[in-house]
C-alpha positions as CSV (number, residue, x, y, z in Angstrom):
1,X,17.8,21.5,40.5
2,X,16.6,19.9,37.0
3,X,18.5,20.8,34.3
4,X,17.2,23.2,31.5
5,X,16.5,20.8,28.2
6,X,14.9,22.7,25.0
7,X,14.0,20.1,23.1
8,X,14.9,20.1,19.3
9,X,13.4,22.2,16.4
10,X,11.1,20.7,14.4
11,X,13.2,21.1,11.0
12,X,10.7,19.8,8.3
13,X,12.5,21.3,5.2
14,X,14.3,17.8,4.1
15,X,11.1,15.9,5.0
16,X,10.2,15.0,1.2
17,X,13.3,14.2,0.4
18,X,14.1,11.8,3.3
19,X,10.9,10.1,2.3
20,X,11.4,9.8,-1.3
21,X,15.1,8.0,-0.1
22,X,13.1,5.5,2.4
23,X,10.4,4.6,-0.5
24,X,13.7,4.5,-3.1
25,X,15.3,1.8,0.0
26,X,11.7,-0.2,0.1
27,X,11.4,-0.8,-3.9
28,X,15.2,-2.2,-4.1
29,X,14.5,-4.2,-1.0
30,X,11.4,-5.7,-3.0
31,X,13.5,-6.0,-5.9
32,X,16.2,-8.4,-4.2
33,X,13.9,-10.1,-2.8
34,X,11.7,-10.8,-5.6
35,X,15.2,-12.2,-7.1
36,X,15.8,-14.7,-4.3
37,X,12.2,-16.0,-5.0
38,X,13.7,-18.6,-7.7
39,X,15.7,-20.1,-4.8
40,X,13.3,-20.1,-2.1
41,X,11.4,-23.2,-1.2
42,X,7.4,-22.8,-0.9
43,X,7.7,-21.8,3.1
44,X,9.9,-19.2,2.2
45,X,8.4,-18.2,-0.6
46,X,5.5,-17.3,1.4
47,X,7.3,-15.3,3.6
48,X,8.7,-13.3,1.1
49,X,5.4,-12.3,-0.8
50,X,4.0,-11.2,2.8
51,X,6.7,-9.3,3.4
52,X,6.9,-7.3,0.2
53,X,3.5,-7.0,0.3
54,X,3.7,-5.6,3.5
55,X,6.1,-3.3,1.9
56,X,4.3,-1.8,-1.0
57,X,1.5,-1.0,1.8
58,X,4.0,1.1,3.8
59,X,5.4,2.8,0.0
60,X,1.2,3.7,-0.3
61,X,1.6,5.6,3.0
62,X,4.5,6.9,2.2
63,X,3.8,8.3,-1.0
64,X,0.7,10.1,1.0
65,X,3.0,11.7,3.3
66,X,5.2,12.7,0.7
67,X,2.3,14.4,-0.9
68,X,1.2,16.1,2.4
69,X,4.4,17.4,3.2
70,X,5.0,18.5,-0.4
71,X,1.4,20.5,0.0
72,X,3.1,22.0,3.4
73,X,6.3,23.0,2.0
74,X,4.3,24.4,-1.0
75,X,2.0,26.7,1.5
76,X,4.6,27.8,3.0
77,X,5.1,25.5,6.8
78,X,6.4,27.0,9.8
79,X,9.0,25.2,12.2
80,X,8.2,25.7,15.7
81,X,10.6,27.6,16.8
82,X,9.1,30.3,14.4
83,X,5.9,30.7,15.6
């Protein structure tokens, strides 16, 4: 006999704020590492500037599903198990 799993709720309400956190995390992260670019020969250097560059890419989407899920909350979202 299978056991009886219910999967989770889908509890959206801290969404924005977990988001704004993650895209708080990413900008410090750039920070330091724009500070290590003094020390870092030209290889590394390279590295570095892909990577935060790679970075500010993710912040853009972030910042769009922050808006999105702002809208949501705004309208008025529904979690699953309320439907």
């Amino acid at each position: 006999m299978m056991p009886n799993y219910k999967p989770n709720p889908d509890d959206r309400s801290d969404n924005v704020e977990k988001l704004q956190s993650i895209v708080q995390n990413t900008l410090e992260n750039i920070e330091e590492a724009e500070e290590t670019l003094r020390y870092a020969d030209e290889e590394e250097r390279e590295r570095i500037q892909a990577k935060n560059a790679r970075r500010e890419e993710s912040i853009q989407s972030l910042r769009e599903e922050i808006r999105d899920e702002a809208t949501d909350r705004e309208s008025g979202f529904r979690n699953n198990d309320e439907k």
